[in-house]
MMTF fields as JSON, N, C-alpha, C and O atoms, coordinates in Angstrom:
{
  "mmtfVersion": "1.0.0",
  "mmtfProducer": "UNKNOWN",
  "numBonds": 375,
  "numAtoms": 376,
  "numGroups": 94,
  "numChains": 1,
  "numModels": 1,
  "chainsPerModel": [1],
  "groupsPerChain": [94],
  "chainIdList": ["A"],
  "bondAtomList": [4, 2, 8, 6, 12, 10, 16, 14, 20, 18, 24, 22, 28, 26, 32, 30, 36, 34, 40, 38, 44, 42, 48, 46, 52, 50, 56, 54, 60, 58, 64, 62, 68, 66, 72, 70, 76, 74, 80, 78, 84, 82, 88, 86, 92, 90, 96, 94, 100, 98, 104, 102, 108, 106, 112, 110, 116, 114, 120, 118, 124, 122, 128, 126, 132, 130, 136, 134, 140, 138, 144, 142, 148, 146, 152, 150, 156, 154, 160, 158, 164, 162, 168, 166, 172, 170, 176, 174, 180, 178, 184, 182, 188, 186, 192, 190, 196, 194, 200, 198, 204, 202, 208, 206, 212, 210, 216, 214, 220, 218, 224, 222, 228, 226, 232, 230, 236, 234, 240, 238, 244, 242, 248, 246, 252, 250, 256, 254, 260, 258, 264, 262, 268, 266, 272, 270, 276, 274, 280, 278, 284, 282, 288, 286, 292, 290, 296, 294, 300, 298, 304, 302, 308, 306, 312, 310, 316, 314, 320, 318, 324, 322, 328, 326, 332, 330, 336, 334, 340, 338, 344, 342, 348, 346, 352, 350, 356, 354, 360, 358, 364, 362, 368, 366, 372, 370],
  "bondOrderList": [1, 1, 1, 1, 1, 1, 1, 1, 1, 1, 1, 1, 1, 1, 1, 1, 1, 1, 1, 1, 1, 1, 1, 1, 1, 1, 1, 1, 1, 1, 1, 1, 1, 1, 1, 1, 1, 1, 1, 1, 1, 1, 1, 1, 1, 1, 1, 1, 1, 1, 1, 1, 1, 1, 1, 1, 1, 1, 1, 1, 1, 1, 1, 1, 1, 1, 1, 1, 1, 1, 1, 1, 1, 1, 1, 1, 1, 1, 1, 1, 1, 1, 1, 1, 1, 1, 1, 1, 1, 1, 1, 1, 1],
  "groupList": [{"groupName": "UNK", "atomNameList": ["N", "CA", "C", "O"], "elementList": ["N", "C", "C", "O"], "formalChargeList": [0, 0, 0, 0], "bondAtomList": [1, 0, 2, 1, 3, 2], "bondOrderList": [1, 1, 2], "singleLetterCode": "X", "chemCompType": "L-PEPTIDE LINKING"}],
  "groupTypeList": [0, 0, 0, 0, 0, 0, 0, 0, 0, 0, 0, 0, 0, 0, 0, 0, 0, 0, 0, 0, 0, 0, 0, 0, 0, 0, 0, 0, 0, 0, 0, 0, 0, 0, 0, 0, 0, 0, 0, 0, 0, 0, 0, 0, 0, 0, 0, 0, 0, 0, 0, 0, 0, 0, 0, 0, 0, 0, 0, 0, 0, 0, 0, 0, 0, 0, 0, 0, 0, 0, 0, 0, 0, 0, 0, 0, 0, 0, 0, 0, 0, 0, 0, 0, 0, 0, 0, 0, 0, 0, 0, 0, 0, 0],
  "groupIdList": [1, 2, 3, 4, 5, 6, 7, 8, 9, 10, 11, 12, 13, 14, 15, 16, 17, 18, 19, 20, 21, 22, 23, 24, 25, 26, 27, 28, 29, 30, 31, 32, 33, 34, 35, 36, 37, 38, 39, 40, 41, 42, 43, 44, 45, 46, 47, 48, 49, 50, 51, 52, 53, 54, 55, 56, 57, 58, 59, 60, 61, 62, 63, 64, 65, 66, 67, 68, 69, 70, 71, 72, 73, 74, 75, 76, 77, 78, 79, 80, 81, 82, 83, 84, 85, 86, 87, 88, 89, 90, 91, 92, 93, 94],
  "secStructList": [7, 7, 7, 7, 6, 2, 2, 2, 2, 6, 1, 7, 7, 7, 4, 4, 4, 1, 7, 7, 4, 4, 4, 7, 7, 2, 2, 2, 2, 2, 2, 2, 2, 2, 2, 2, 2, 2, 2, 2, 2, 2, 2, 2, 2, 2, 2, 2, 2, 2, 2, 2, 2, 2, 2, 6, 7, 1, 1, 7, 7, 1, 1, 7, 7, 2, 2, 2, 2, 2, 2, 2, 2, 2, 2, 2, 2, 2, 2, 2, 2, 2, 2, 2, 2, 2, 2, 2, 2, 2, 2, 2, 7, 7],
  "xCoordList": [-53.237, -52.681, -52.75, -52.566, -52.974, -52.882, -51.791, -51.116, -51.416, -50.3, -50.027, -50.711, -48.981, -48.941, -48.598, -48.357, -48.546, -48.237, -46.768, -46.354, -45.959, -44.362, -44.141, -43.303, -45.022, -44.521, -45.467, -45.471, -46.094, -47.015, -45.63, -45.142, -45.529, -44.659, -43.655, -43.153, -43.185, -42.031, -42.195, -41.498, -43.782, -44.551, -44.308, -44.409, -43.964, -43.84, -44.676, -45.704, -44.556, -45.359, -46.737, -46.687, -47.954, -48.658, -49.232, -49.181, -49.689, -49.727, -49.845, -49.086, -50.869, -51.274, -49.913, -49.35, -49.731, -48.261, -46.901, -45.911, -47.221, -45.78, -45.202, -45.814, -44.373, -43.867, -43.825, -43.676, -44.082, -44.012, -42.993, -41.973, -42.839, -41.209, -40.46, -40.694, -39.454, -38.351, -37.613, -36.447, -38.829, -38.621, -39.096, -39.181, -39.47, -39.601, -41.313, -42.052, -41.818, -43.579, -43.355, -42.71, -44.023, -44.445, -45.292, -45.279, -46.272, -47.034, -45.996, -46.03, -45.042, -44.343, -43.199, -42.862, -42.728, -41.778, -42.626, -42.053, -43.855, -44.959, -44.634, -43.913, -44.964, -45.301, -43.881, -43.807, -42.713, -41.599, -41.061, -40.37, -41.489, -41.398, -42.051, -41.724, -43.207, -44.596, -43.553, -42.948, -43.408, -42.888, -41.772, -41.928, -40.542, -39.643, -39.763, -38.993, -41.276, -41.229, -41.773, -41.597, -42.339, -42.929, -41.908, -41.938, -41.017, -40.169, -39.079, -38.675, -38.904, -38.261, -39.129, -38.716, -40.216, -41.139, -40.967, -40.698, -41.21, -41.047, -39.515, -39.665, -38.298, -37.475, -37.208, -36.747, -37.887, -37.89, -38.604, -38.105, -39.748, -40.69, -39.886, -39.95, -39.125, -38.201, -37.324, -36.842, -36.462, -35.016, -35.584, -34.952, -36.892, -37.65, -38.102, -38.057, -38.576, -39.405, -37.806, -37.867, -36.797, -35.616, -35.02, -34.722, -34.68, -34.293, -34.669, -33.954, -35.695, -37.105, -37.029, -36.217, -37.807, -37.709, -36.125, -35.814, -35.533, -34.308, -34.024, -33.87, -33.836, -33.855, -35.131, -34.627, -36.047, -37.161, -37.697, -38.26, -37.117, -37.692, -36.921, -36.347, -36.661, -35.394, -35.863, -35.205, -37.236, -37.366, -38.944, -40.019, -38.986, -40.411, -41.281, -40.582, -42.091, -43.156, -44.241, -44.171, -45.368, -46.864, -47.735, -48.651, -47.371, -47.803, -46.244, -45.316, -46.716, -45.593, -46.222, -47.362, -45.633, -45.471, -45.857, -45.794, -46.164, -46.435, -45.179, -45.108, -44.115, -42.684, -42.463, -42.034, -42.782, -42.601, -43.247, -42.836, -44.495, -45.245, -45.317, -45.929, -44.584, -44.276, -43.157, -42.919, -41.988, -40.699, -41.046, -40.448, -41.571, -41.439, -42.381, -41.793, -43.31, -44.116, -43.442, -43.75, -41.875, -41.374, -40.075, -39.87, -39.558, -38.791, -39.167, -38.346, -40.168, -40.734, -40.858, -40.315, -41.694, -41.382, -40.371, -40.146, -39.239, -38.038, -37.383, -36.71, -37.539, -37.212, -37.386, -36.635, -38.825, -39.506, -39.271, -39.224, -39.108, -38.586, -37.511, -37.396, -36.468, -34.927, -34.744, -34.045, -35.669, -35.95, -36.027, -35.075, -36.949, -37.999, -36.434, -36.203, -35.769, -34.874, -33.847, -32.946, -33.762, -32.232, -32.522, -31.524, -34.146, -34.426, -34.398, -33.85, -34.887, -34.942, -33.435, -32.863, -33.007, -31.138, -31.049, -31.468, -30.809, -30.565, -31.564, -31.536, -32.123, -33.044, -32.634, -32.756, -32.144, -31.64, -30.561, -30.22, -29.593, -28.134, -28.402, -27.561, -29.117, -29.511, -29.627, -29.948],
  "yCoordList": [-19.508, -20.485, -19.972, -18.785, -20.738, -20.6, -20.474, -21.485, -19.14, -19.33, -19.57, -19.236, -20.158, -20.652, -19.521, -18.486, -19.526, -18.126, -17.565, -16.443, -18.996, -18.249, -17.369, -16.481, -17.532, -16.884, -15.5, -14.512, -15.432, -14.529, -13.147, -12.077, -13.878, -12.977, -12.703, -11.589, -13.394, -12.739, -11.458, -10.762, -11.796, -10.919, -9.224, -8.636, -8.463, -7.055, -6.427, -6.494, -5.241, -4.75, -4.58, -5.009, -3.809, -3.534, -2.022, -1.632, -1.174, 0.157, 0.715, 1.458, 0.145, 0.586, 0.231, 0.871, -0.573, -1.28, -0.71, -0.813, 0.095, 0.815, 2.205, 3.24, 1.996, 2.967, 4.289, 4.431, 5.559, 6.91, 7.379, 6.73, 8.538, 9.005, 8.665, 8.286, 8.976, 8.487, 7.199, 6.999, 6.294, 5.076, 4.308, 3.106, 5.78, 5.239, 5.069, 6.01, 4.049, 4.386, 4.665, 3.866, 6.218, 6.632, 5.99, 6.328, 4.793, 3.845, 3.17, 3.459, 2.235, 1.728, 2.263, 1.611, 3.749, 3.952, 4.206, 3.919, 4.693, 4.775, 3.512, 3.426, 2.401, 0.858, 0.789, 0.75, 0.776, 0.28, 1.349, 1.025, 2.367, 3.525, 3.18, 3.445, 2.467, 2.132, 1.319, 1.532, -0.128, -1.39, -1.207, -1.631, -0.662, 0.212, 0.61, 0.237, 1.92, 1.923, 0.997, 1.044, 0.221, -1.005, -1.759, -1.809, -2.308, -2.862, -2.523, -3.125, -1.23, -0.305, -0.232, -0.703, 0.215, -0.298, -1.573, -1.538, -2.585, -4.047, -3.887, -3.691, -4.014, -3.871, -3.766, -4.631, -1.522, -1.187, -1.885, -2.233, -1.931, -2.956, -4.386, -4.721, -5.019, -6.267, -5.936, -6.941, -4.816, -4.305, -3.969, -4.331, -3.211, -2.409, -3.797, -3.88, -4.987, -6.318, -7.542, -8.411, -7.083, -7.76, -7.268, -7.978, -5.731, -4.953, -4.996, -5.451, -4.596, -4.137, -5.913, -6.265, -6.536, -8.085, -8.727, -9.582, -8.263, -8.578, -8.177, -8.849, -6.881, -6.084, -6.072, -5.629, -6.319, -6.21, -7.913, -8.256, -8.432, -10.146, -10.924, -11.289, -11.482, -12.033, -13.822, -14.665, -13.805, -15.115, -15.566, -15.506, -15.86, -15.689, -16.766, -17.669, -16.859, -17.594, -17.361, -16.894, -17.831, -17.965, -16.674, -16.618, -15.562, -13.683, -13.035, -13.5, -11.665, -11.176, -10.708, -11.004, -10.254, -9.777, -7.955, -7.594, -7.13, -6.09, -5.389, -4.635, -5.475, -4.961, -5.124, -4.296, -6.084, -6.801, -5.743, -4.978, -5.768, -5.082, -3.527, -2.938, -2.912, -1.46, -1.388, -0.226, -2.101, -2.073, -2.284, -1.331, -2.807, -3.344, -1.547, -0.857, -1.2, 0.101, 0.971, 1.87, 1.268, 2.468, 2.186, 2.883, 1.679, 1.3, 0.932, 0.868, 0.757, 1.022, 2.597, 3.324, 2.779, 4.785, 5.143, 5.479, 5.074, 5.373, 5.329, 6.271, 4.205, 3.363, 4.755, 5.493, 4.552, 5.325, 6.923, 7.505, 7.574, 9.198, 9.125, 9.907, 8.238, 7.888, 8.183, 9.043, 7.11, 7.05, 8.728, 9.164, 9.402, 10.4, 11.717, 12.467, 11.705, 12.904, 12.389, 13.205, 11.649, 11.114, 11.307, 11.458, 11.41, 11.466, 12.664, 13.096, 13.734, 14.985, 15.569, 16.269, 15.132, 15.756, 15.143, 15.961, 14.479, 14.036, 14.694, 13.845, 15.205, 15.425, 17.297, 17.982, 17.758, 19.259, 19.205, 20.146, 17.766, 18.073, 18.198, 19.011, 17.868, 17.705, 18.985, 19.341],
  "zCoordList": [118.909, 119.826, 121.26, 121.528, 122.012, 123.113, 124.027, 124.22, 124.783, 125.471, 127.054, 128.021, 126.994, 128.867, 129.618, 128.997, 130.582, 131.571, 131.623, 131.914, 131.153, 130.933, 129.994, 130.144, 128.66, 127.363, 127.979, 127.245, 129.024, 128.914, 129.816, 129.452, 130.858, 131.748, 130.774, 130.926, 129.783, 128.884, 127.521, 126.782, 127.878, 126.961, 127.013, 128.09, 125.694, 126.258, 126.532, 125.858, 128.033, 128.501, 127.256, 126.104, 127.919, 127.34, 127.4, 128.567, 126.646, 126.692, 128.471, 129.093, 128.833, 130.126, 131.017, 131.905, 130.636, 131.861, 131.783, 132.506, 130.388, 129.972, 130.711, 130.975, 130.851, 132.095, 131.2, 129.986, 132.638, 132.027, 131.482, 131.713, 130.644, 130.196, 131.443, 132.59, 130.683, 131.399, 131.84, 132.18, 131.702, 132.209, 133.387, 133.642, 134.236, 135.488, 135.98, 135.689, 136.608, 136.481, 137.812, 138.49, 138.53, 139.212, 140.152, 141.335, 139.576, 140.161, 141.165, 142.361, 140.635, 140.786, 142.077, 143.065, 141.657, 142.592, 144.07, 145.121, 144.087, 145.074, 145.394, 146.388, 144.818, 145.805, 146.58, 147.808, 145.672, 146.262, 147.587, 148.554, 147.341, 148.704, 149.531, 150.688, 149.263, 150.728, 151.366, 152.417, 150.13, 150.785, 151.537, 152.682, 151.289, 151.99, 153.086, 153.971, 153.431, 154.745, 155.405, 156.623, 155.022, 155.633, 156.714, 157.944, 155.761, 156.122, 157.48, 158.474, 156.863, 158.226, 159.227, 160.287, 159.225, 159.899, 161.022, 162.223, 160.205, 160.365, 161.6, 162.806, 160.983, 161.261, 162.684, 163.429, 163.192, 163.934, 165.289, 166.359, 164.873, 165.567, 166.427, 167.61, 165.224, 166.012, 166.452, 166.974, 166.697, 167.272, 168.698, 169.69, 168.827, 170.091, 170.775, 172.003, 169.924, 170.673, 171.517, 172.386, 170.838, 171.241, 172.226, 173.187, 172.17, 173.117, 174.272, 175.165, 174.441, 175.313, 176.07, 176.925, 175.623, 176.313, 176.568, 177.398, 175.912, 177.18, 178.044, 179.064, 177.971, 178.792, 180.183, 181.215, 180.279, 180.922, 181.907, 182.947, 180.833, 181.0, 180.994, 179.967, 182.39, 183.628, 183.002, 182.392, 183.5, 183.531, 182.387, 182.984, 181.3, 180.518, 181.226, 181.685, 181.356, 181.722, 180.739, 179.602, 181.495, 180.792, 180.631, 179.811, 181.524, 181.476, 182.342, 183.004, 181.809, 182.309, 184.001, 184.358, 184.53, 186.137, 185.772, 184.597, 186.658, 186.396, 186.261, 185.29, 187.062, 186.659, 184.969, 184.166, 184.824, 182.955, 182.389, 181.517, 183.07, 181.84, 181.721, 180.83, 182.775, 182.888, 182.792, 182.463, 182.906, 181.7, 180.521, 180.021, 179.618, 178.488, 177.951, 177.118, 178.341, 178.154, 178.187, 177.404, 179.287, 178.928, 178.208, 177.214, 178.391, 177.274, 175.795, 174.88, 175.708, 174.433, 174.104, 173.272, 174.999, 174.798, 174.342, 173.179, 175.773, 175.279, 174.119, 173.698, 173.508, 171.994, 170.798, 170.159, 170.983, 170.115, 169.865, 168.781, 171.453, 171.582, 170.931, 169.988, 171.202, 170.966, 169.351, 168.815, 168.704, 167.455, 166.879, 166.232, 167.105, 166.708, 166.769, 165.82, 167.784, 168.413, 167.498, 167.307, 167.086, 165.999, 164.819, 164.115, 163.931, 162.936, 162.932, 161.918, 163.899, 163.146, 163.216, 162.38, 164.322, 164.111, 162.535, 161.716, 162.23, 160.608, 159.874, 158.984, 159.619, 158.859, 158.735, 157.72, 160.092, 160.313, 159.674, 158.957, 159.851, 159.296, 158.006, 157.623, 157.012, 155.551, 155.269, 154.135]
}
């Protein structure tokens, strides 16, 4: 008989798909660690694009002004050093 794709996803794993001892597939904790930093990633990226353009950008228009665009450049820096000097203090306190 032919089965539909629901009975399939309810289907038990299959040798290859079956997770290593323990339980946990190594494959798996890899993806969800990428996606993770991704996200933080992501995150960081929109906190620095919110910050930064408020901070920098009085009035938005159609391009920024050169003041715009050499605020928004060091304050992005800044962002980023800021970032970098807080991770390794945490990373020393550990």
């Amino acid at each position: 008989p032919k089965r539909n794709s629901s009975a399939r996803a309810l289907a038990p794993p299959t040798r290859a798909m079956a997770p290593q001892q323990g339980g946990v597939d190594p494959a798996m904790v890899n993806f969800l660690e990428e996606e993770k930093r991704k996200a933080m990633f992501n995150e960081v990226v929109s906190k620095l694009a919110d910050v930064c353009f408020d901070k920098c950008v009085a009035k938005p228009g159609a391009s920024l002004d050169r003041y715009e665009t050499a605020c928004l450049s060091q304050c992005a820096l800044r962002y980023l050093e800021t970032g970098q000097v807080i991770m390794g203090r945490i990373q020393r306190m550990q």
